[in-house]
C-alpha positions in Angstrom: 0.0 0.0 0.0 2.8 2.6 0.4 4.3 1.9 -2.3 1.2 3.3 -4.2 1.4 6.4 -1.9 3.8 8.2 -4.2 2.7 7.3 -7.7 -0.8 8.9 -6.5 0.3 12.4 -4.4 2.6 12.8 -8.2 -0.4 12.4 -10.1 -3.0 14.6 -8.3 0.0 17.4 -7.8 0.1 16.9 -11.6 -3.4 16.9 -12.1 -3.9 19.8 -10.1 -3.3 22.3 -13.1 -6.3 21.3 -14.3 -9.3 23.5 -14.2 -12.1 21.8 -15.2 -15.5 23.7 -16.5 -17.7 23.6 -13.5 -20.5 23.1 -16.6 -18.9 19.5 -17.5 -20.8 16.6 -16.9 -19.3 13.5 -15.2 -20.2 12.1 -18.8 -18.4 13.7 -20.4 -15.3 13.4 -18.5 -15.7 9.5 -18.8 -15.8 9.9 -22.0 -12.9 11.9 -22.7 -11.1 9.1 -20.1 -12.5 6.5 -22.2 -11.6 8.6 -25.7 -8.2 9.4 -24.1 -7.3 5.6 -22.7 -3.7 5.1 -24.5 -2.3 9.0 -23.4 -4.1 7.8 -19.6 -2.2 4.7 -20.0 1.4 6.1 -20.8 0.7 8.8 -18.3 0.3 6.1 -15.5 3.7 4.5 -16.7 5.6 7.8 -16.5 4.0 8.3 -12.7 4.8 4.6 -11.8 8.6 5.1 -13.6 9.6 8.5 -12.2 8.3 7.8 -8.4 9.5 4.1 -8.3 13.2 4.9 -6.7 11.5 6.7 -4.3 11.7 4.8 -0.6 8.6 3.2 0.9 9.0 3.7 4.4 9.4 7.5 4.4 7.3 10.1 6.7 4.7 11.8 4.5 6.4 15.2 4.6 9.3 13.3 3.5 7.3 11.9 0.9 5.7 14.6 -0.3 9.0 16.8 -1.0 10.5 13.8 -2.6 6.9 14.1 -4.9 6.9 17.9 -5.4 10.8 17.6 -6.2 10.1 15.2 -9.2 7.3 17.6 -10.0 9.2 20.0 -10.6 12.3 18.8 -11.9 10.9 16.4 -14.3 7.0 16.8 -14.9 6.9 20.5 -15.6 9.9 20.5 -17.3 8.3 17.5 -19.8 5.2 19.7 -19.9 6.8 22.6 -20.8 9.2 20.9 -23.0 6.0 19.4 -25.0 4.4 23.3 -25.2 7.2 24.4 -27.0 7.7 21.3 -28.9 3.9 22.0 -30.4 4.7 25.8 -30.8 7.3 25.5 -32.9 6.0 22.9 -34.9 3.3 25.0 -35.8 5.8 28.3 -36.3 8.0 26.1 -38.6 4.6 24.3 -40.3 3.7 28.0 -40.9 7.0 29.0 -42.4 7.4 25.7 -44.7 3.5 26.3 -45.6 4.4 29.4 -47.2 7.7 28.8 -48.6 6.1 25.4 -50.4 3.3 27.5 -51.5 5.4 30.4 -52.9 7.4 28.1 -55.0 4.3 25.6 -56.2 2.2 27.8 -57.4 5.0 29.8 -58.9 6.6 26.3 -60.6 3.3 24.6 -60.9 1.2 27.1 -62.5 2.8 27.1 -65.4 1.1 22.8 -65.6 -1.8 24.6 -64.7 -1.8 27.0 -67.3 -1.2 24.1 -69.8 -4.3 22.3 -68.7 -6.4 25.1 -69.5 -6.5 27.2 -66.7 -6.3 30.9 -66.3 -2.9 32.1 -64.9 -4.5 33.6 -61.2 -7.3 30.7 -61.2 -4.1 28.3 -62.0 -2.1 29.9 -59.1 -4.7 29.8 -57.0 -5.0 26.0 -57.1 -1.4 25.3 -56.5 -1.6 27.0 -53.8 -4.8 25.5 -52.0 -2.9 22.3 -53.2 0.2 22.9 -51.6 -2.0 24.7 -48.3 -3.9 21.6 -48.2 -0.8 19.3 -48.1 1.3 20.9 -45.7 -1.6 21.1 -43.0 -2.7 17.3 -43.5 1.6 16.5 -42.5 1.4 19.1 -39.6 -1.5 17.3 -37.9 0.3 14.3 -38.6 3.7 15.5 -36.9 1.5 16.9 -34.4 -0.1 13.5 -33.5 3.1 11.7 -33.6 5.1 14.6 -31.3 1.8 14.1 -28.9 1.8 10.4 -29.2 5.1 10.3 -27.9 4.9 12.2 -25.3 3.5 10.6 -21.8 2.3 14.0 -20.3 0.1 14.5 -23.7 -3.1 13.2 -21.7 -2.7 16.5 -19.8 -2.5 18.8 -22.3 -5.6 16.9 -24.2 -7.4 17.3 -20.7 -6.8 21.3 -20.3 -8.2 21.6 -24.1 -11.2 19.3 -23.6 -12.3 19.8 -20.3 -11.5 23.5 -19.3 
């Protein structure tokens, strides 16, 4: 039983930062649990992980430091970490999105134009091409950077629930 002490004072000091909307239903807060099961499960692993060297048979101040001390030397840090992770993905995806377009509609409107198309109507569609493109490979980088990531569940939770 102690040795579940930790993992749990970790999680609800992580947790904390939270707010959810007072106007959410349990509902739907099973449902985003249920919707949100893999991020819940690596979240628990990371918990279990980082509190597992701490001792068992410590007082609970003891315990407690040793919990806010891995809070905030290696949760917030991850959290934070993830944050700007996202934010400059979505700088860079920004960037890239206009570069590609820039040079697609200038390169590719000339196929355009040889299909039948008027030069601005031809441009246009490279670009809502290349637009189109670059956005469906952010969300997937996005997915993948938030897949990895084992404090993802709590960022998801702060979008969905606040």
């Amino acid at each position: 039983m102690p040795g579940d002490l930790a993992p749990a004072l970790l999680a609800d000091l992580t947790l904390q930062r939270i707010s959810v909307n007072p106007e959410t239903s349990v509902d739907s807060i099973l449902r985003f649990r249920e919707d949100h099961r893999s991020e819940l499960g690596r979240f628990r692993t990371k918990i279990a992980d980082l509190t597992r060297s701490i001792e068992e048979d410590l007082p609970l101040a003891a315990l407690q430091q040793e919990v806010a001390d891995i809070h905030s030397n290696e949760v917030m840090p991850a959290i934070d970490e993830l944050k700007d992770c996202l934010s400059s993905s979505k700088i860079k995806w920004a960037v890239e999105s206009f570069l590609k377009t820039s040079m697609l509609s200038v390169s590719g409107g000339g196929v355009m134009v040889a299909l039948g198309l008027a030069i601005p109507h031809a441009l246009l569609a490279c670009a809502g091409v290349s637009l189109t493109v670059s956005a469906v490979l952010y969300n997937c980088e996005r997915r993948q950077e938030i897949r990895k990531n084992p404090f993802s569940y709590l960022l998801s939770a702060e979008s969905n629930l606040a």
